[in-house]
N, C-alpha and C positions, 0 to 999 in steps of 0.2 A: 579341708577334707582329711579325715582319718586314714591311719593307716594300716590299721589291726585288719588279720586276714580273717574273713569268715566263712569257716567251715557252712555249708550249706545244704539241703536235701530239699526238692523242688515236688510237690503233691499238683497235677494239673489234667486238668481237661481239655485237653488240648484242643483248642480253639482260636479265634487269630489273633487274641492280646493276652493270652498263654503263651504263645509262638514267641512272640513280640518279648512277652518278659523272658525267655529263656535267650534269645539274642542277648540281651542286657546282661542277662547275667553272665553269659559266654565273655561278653567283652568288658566285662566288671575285673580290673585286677586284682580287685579287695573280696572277691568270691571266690570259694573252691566249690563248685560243685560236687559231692560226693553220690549225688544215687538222685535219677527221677521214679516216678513213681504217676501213674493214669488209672484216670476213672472214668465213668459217663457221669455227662454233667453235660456241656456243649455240644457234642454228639454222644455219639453208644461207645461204650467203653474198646470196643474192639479198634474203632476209629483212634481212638484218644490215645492208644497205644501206640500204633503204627505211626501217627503224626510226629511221636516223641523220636521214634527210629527216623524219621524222613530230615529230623531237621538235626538229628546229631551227623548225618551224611551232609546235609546241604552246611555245615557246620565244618567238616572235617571231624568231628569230635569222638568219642567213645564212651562216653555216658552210660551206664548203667540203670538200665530199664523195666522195672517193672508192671504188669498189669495190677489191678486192686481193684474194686466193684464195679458188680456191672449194675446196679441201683442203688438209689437209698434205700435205705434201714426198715424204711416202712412205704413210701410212696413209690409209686412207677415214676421212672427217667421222665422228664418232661425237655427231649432238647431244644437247642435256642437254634432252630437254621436260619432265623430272619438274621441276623447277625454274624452268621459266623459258616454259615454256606452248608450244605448236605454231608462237605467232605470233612469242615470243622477248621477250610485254612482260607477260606472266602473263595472257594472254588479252585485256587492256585494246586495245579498239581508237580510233586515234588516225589521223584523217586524213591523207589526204597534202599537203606542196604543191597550191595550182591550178596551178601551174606548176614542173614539174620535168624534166631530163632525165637520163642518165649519161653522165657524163664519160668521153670516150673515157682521156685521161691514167689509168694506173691508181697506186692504191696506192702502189708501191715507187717510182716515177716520182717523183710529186707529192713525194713524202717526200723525197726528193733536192735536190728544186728548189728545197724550200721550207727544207731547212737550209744549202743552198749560197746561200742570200738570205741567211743572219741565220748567217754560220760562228761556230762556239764558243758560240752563246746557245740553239741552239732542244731544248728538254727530251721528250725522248719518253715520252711512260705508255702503256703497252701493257697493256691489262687482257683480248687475247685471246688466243688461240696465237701463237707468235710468226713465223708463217709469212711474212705482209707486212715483218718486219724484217727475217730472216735471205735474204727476198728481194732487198731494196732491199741489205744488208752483199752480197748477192754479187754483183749487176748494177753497181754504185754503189762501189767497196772506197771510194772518199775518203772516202766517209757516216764511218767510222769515226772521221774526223779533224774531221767536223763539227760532229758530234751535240756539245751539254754534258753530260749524260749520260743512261741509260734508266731508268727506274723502272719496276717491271714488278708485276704482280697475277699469280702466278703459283710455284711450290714449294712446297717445305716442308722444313724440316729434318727437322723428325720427323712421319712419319705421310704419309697421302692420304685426297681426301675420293674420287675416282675406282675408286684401287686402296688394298690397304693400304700401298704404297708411293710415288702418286702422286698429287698435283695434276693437278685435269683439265686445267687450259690446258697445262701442257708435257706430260702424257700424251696430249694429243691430236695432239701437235705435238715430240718429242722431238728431231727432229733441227734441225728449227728453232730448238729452244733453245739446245742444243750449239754451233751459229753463234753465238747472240748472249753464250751466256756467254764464248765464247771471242774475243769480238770484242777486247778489250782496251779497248772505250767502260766509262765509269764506270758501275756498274750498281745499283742497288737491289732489294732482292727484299723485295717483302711476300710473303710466302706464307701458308700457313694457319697458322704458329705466331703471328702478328697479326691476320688476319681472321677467324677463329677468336673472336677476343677482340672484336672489333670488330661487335658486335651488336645490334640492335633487338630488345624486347619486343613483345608485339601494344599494348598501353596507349600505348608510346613513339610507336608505328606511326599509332595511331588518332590522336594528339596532333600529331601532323605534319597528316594528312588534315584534321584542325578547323581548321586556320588556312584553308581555305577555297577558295584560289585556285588554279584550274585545275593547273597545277603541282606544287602539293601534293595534291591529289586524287588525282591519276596514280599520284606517290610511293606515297602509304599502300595504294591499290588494289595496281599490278603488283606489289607487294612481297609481296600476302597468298598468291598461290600456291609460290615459294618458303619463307616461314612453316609455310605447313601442308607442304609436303613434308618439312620436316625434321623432323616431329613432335616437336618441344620446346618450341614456341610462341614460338620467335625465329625471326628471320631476320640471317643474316651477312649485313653489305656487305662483301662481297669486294671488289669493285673500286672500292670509295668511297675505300680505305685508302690506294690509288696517287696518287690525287688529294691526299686530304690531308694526303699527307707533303709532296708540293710547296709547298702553300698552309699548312700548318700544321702546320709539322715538330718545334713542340716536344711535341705532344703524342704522339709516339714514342720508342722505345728499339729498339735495336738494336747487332748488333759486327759488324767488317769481318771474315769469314771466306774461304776459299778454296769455290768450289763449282762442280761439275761435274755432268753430265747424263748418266743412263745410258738408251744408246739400243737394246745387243744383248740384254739380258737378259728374257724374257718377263715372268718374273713381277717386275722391277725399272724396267721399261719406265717411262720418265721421270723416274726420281726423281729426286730433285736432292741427289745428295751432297755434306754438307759435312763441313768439320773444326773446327764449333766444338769440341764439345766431345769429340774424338778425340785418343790421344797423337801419332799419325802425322798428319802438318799436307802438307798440298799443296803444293807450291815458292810459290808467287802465292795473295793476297789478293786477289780479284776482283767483289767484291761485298758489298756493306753488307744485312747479313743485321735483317729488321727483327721484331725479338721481340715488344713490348709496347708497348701503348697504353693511355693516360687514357681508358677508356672515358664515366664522364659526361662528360667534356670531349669525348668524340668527338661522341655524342649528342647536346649542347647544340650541339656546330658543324652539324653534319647538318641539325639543325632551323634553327637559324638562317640557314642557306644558302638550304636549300629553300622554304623562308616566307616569304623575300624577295624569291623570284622573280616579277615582274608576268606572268606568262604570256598569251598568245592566248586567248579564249573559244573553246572550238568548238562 
């Protein structure tokens, strides 16, 4: 395990394997969080924000938060309540702040500001549409030269969990995507052919929740509406995978592929084509396409993460 610190900025829709990766990252000692950043994507953006304030309290923490879109680019908000509940934390409710405001600064702003402070170090995970990136890449073009690079929770080589063809964050957000895969920033793509693989049992689930502490509590709870929605008696961390490639990247595989984003085609709408395994290859390698993960070794970090965390009593 590495032990280089990485400057971090978190883009999320805050929903309950949002939640779930900002625990992680909270208790990651090789992350610095420096700035989140909410959109609608899992619920409406007003939601997505307030969830970020609810768990930097349930956190103890002081995060800086921003709002960023209230839709895509071009399509109306499509949220996911079957997964991730009306409130976006699987129904779990979790105080506010006593004291909070919204920062007039939005989103694409703040992102700006805060990679043109730290040029070439500061790492962006985006685990929601990529609407806040492809905003700050258009307002911002030097973003491009600042950023270290993006790692994003979001594709698929093969398959969708949305469409048969698409991952819900860039089906919800295709043209969004399209900007940021073509921005020429180094990119990572977890998609579903890794969080897919990247899974809690209800047992693994419940064994997190025993260790006790507020924190963990949350965890095992907002996680069981997801669970039962997928009716298999797991639940994917989708967006824990973004995280713990940054903090613990040996416990992945992956190949540098070419991959593009289809935005006209109705029933193709978002995919993310690539050419791993096609004989016709795209001119550019764009993207570190992430296949496979040591899943007990995911688990065992996940729990170790989250069980570590001293949280707020509320």
């Amino acid at each position: 395990m590495g032990t280089e610190k990485h400057l971090i900025w978190l883009d999320c829709d805050f929903g309950t394997d949002d939640a779930a990766a900002l625990l992680c990252a909270h208790g990651a000692a090789s992350l610095e969080i420096l700035g989140i950043s909410t959109l609608a994507g899992n619920v409406e953006a007003h939601k997505t924000f307030r969830n970020a304030l609810r768990l930097n309290r349930l956190l103890g923490a002081d995060y800086p938060v921003y709002p960023g879109a209230e839709a895509p680019l071009v399509y109306p908000a499509e949220p996911g309540y079957r997964f991730h509940g009306e409130n976006g934390l699987g129904g779990v409710e979790l105080p506010l702040p006593d004291r909070w405001e919204t920062p007039a600064e939005k989103a694409w702003d703040a992102l700006y500001r805060t990679a043109a402070a730290h040029p070439g170090a500061l790492e962006l995970i985006a685990t929601g549409p990529l609407t806040n990136v492809a905003l700050a890449l258009n307002l911002h073009p030097e973003l491009q030269k600042l950023l270290r690079r993006i790692v994003i929770m979001g594709g698929a080589a093969v398959g969708g969990n949305k469409t048969p063809a698409a991952e819900f964050n860039i089906y919800s957000d295709p043209h969004a995507a399209k900007i940021v895969f073509e921005a020429g920033i180094p990119l990572t793509m977890c998609g579903l052919d890794v969080t897919n693989k990247a899974w809690f049992s209800e047992t693994e689930l419940a064994r997190v929740g025993a260790c006790g502490t507020p924190a963990a509590r949350f965890f095992a709870e907002s996680l069981k509406t997801p669970l039962q929605a997928s009716g298999q008696g797991t639940v994917r961390l989708h967006d824990v995978t973004a995280v713990l490639f940054v903090s613990n990247p040996e416990l992945f595989t992956g190949q540098l592929a070419g991959v593009r984003v289809e935005t006209r085609s109705a029933l193709t709408r978002g995919k993310t084509v690539t050419d791993l395994w096609s004989d016709q290859k795209f001119p550019s390698r764009n993207a570190f396409v992430v296949l496979g993960v040591d899943r007990p070794a995911f688990v065992r970090r996940v729990s170790e993460l989250v069980c570590s965390l001293k949280a707020v009593e509320n």
